[in-house]
C-alpha positions in Angstrom: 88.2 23.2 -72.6 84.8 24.7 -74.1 85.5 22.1 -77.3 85.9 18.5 -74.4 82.7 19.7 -73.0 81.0 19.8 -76.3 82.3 16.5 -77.3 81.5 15.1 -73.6 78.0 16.3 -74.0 78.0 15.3 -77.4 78.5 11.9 -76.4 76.4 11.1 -73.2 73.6 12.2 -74.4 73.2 10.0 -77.3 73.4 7.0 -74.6 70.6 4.3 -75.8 68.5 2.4 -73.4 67.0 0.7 -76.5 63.6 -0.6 -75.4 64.2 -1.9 -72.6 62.6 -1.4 -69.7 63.3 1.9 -67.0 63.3 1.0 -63.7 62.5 3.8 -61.4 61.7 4.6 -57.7 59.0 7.5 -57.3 57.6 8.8 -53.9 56.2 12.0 -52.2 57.9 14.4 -49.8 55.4 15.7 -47.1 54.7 19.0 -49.0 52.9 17.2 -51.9 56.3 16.6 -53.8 56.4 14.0 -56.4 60.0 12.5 -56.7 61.1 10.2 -59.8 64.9 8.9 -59.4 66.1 6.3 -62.1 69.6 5.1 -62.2 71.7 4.6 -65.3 75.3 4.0 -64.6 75.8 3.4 -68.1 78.3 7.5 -68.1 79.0 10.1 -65.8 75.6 12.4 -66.4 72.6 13.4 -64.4 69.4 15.5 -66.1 67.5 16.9 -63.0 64.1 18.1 -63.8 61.3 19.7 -62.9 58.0 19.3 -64.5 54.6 22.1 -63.1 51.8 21.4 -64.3 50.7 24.4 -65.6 50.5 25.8 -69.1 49.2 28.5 -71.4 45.1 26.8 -70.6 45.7 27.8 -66.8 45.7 31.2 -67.9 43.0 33.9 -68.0 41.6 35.4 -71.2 42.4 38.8 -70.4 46.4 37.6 -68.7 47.5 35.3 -71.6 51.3 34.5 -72.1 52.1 34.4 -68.2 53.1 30.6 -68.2 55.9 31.3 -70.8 56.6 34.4 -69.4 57.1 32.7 -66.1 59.5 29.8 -67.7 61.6 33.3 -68.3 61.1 34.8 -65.3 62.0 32.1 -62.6 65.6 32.1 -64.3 65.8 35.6 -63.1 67.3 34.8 -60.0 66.9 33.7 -56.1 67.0 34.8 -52.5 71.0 32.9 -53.3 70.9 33.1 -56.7 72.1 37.0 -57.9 70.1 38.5 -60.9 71.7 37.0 -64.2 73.5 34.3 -62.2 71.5 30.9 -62.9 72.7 30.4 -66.3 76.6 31.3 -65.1 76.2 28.5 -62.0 75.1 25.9 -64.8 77.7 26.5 -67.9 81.1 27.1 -65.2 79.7 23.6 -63.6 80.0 21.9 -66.9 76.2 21.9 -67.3 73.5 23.3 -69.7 70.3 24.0 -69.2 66.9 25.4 -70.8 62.9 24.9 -70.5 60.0 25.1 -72.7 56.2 25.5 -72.2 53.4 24.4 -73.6 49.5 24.7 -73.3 49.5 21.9 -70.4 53.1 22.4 -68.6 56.3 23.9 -68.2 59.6 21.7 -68.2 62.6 23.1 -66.5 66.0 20.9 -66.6 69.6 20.6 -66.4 72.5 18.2 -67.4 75.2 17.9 -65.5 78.5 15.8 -64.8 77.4 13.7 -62.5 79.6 15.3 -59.6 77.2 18.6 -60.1 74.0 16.3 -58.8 73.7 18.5 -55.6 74.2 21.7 -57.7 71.1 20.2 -59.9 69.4 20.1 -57.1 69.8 23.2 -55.3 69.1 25.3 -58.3 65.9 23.9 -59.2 65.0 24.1 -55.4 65.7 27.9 -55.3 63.5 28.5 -58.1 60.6 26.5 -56.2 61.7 28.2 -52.9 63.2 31.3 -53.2 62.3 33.2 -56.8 62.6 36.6 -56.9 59.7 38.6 -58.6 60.3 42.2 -58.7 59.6 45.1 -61.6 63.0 44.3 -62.5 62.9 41.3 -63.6 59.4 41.5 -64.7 60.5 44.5 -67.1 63.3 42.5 -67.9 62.1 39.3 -69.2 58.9 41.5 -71.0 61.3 42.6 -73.3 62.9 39.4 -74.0 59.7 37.7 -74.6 59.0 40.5 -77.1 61.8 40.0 -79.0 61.0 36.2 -78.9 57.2 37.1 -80.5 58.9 39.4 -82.8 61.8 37.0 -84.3 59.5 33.4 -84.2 56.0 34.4 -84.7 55.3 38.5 -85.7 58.2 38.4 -88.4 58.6 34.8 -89.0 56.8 33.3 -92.4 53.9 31.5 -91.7 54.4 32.2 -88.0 51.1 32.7 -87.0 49.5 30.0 -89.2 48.7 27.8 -85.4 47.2 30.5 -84.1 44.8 31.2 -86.6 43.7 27.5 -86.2 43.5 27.3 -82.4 41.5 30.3 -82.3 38.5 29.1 -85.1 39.2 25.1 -83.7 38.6 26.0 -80.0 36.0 28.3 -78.7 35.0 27.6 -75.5 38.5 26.0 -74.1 41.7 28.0 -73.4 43.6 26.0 -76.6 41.9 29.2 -78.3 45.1 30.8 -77.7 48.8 29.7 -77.8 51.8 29.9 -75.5 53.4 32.6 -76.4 49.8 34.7 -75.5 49.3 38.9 -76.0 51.6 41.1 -75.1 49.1 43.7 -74.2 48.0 41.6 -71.7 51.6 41.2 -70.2 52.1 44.9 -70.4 48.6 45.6 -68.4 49.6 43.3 -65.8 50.5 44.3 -62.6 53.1 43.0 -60.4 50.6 41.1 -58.0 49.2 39.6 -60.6 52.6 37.4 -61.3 53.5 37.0 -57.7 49.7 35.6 -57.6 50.1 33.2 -60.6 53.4 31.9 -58.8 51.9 31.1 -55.6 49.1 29.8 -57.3 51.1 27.4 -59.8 54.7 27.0 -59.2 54.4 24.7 -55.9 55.6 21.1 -54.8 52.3 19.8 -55.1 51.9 20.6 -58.7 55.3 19.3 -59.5 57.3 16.6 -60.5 61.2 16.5 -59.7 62.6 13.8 -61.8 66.1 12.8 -61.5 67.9 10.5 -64.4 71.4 9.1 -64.9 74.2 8.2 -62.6 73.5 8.4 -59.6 73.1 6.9 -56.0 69.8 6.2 -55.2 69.5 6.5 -51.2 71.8 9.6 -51.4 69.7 11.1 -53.8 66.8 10.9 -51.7 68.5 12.9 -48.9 69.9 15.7 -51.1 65.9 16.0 -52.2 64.6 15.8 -48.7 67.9 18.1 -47.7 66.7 20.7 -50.7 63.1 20.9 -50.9 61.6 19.8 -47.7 61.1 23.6 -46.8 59.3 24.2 -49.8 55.6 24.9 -48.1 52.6 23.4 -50.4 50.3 25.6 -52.2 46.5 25.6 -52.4 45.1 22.1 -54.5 44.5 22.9 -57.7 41.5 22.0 -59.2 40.6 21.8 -62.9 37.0 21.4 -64.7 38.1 20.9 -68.5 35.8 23.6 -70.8 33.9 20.8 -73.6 33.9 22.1 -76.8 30.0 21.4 -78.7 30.9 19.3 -81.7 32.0 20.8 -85.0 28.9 19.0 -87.4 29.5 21.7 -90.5 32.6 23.1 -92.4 33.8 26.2 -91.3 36.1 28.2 -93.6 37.8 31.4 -93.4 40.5 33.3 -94.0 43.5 34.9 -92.5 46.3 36.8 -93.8 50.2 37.2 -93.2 52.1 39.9 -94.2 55.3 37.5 -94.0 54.4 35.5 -96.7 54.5 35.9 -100.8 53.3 32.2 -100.9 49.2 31.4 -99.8 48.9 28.4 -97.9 45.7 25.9 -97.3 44.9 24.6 -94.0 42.4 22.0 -92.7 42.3 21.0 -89.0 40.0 19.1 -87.2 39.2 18.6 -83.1 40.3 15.4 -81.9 40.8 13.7 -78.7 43.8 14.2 -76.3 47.0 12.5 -75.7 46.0 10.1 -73.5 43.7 8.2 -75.6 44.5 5.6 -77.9 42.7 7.2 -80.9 45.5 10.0 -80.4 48.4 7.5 -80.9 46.7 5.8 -84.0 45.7 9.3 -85.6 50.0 10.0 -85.6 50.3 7.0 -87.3 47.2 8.1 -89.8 49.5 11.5 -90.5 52.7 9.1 -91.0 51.0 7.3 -93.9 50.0 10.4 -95.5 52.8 13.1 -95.2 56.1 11.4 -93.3 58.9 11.2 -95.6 59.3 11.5 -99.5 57.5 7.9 -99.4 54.3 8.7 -97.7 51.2 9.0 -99.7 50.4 13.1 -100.1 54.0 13.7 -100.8 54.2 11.2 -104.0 51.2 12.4 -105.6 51.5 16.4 -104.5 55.1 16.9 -104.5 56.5 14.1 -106.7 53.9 13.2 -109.4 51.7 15.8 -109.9 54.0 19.1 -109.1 51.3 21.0 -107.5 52.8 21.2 -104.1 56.3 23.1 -102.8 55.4 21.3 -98.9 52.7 19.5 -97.8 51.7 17.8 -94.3 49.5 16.2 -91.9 50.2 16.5 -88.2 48.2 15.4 -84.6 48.9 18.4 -83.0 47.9 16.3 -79.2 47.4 18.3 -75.7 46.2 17.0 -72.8 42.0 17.6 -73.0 42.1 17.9 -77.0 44.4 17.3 -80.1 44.2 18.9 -83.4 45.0 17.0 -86.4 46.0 19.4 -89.4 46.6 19.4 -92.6 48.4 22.1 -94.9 49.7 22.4 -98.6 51.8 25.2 -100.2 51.0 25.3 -104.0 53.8 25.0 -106.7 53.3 27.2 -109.9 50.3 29.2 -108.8 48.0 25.8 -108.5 44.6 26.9 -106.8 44.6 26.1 -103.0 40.9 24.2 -103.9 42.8 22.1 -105.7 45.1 21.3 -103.5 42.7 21.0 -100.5 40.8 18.5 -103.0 43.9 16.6 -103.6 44.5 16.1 -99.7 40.9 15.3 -99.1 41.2 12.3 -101.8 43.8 10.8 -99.9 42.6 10.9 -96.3 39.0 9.1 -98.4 41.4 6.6 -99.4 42.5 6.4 -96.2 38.9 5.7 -94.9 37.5 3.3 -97.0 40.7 1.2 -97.6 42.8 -0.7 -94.9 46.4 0.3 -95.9 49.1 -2.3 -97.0 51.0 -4.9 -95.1 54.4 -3.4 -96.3 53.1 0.1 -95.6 52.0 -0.9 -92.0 55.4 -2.8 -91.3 57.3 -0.1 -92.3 54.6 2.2 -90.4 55.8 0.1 -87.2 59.0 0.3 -87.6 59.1 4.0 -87.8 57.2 4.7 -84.4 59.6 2.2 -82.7 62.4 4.0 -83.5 60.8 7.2 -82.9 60.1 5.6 -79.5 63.4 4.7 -78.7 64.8 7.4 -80.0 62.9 9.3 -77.4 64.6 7.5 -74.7 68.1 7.4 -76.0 69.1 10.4 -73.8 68.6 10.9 -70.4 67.5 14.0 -70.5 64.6 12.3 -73.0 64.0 9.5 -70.1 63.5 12.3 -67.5 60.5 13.8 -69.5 58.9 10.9 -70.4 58.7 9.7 -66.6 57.4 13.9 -65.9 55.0 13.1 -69.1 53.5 9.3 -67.9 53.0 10.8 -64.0 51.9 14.4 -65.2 49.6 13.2 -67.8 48.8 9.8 -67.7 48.7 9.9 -63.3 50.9 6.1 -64.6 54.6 7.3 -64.2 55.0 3.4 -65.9 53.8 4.7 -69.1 57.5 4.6 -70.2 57.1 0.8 -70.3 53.9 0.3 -71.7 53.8 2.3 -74.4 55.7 1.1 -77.1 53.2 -1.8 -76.1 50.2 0.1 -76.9 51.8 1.0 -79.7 52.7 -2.4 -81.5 48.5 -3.0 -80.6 47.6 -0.7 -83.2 45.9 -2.3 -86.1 44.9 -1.4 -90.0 41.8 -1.0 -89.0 42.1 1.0 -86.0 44.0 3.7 -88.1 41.1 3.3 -91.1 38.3 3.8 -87.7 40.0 6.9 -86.6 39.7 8.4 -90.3 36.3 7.9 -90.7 35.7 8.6 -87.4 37.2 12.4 -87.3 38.7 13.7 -90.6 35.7 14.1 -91.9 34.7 17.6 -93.7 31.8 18.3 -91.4 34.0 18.4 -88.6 36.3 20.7 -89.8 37.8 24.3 -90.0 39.3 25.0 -93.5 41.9 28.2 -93.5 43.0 29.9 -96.5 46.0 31.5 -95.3 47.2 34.6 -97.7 49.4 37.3 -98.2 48.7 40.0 -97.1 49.3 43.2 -98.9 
């Protein structure tokens, strides 16, 4: 039995819906609810999300880690739901489930056969209505997130290397500090403090329930209403983004793993969010220089020259910033000025010279398939209607993207170059071994 429900799961949720377009229907229940149902009869499965706005930049500086200690913690159990039984209800259902926090939000979901849609529904309306919070399951979920720290960041090579930049990139705004926050500051928290950030964060009105796959339309309305119209609204939220004072002169520094036998050089630079264009063209800046054994700092570092075991370029985009990094591992003790040199030539040649037709077409072709990649799944359609509503306030954005996308020019990815990856603007990291 376990082996059909891998192969069924296997199989719906590599479902295309190419690029074509995803029809939805979106509306508000009365308690601030905003509800995203789109119908794909195309197999038998339904992802049900939920999407809070809320992520590690919500947090306090002295309280860090509670939004991904809270993506733990409301699996914990509900006023229905015994301690330990959420995960149980999902798997004998035929279902699996997870979620995942970021700086900006927190993504709960399930997929189920479609015949589990109510269950879908119920569970994530119980962790909206009826979480349990109690030293139990706070002492409980402390240690797991430990452990997590311990086996993907404190033990794990090169685990802290985002850290160290976030902390020297942002000063003023809460991207100084990652997810996965201090565990001191968990430990010193007290149980009011949690049951405060819930009723503070974890309401309708700073939520998105979106609902993908095979289902009914009109009857999926009334198992919402039926489900979370008790759900009372919170207090409005309101946000004032912390603005960062430009970077106008190199900063460098130094950090030091005791993970690692192998130094690392890393230069990152503050960029704009996710929601501009320049965000969009600065990916495709990173794809000509580091994506695939083709792109331009892999030849020369890797390939031709031997002077690199990895190197990479990445846009790093949040929702009031991005950072755009850069990082090399040397090959045969090669200086890591030497290697921050040879990445710096190519991100000039990437400034004063438009890049080639062939390398633009190919360029295009790459973030269309990337794009419809992203939807192949319905799980995958579900978070990009949460993402377009969430961060965009234009739950459409699912449709117009790959439009915005095929708009980028040469030149717009030769502006953004010269426009932010400049070394003025910058924080250089030599990241070493330490002893």
């Amino acid at each position: 039995m376990k082996s059909k429900l891998i192969f069924f799961f296997g199989w719906v949720m590599t479902l295309s819906v190419s690029a074509q377009k995803v029809a939805f229907t979106e509306y508000n229940l009365k308690n601030g609810l905003h509800v995203i149902l789109h119908q794909d009869k195309t197999a038998p499965v339904v992802a049900v999300s939920v999407m809070y706005h809320v992520g590690s930049k919500d947090e306090q500086t002295n309280r860090t880690g509670f939004a991904h200690f809270f993506e733990h913690l409301l699996f914990e159990g509900s006023d229905n739901i015994k301690r330990g039984e959420f995960m149980k209800i999902v798997s004998s259902n035929g279902g699996q489930n997870n979620a995942n926090t970021t700086q900006d939000r927190t993504f709960y979901y399930e997929v189920f056969p479609s015949n589990q849609l109510a269950t879908g529904i119920w569970l994530e309306s119980e962790r909206m209505l009826h979480p349990v919070i109690n030293e139990v399951g706070v002492k409980t979920q402390n240690e797991v997130v430990k452990e997590e720290k311990r086996l993907r960041v404190d033990n794990q090579p090169y685990g802290n290397f985002l850290s160290e930049i976030m902390k020297r990139l942002f000063t003023k705004h809460p991207y100084n500090w990652v997810p996965i926050g201090s565990m001191a500051d968990l430990d010193a928290a007290t149980l009011d403090e949690f049951k405060a950030f819930n009723k503070k964060y974890y309401i309708p009105n700073n939520a998105v329930l979106v609902i993908a796959g095979d289902i009914e339309i009109e009857k999926t309305k009334k198992l919402v209403e039926q489900y979370f119209v008790e759900v009372p609204s919170g207090q409005a939220i309101t946000r004032t983004a912390a603005k960062e004072t430009p970077i106008t002169k190199e900063i460098i520094d130094t950090a030091y793993d005791s993970n690692i036998q192998i130094p690392a050089i890393l230069a990152s630079y503050r960029v704009p969010g996710e929601t501009e264009k320049e965000s969009k063209v600065l990916e495709m800046a990173s794809a000509v220089l580091s994506q695939g054994n083709s792109s331009r700092m892999y030849k020369k570092m890797v390939d031709e020259k031997k002077n690199s075991l990895q190197v990479a370029s990445f846009n790093y985009s949040l929702e009031d910033y991005g950072a755009y990094i850069t990082f090399a591992l040397p090959n045969n003790n090669t200086p890591l000025d030497t290697l921050l040199k040879d990445m710096d030539d190519e991100v000039v040649k990437l400034q004063t010279t438009l890049i080639s037709e062939a390398e633009f077409t190919k360029l295009q072709n790459q973030f269309e398939n990337d794009f419809i990649g992203k939807n192949s799944k319905m799980l995958g359609v579900a978070e990009n209607l949460a993402n377009g509503y969430t961060y965009y306030k234009n739950t459409n954005n699912i449709n117009t993207e790959l439009e915005e996308i095929r708009k980028i020019t040469r030149q717009d990815i030769q502006d953004v170059a010269k426009k932010y990856l400049n070394k003025n603007q910058r924080v250089v990291v030599y990241y070493l071994p330490k002893k």
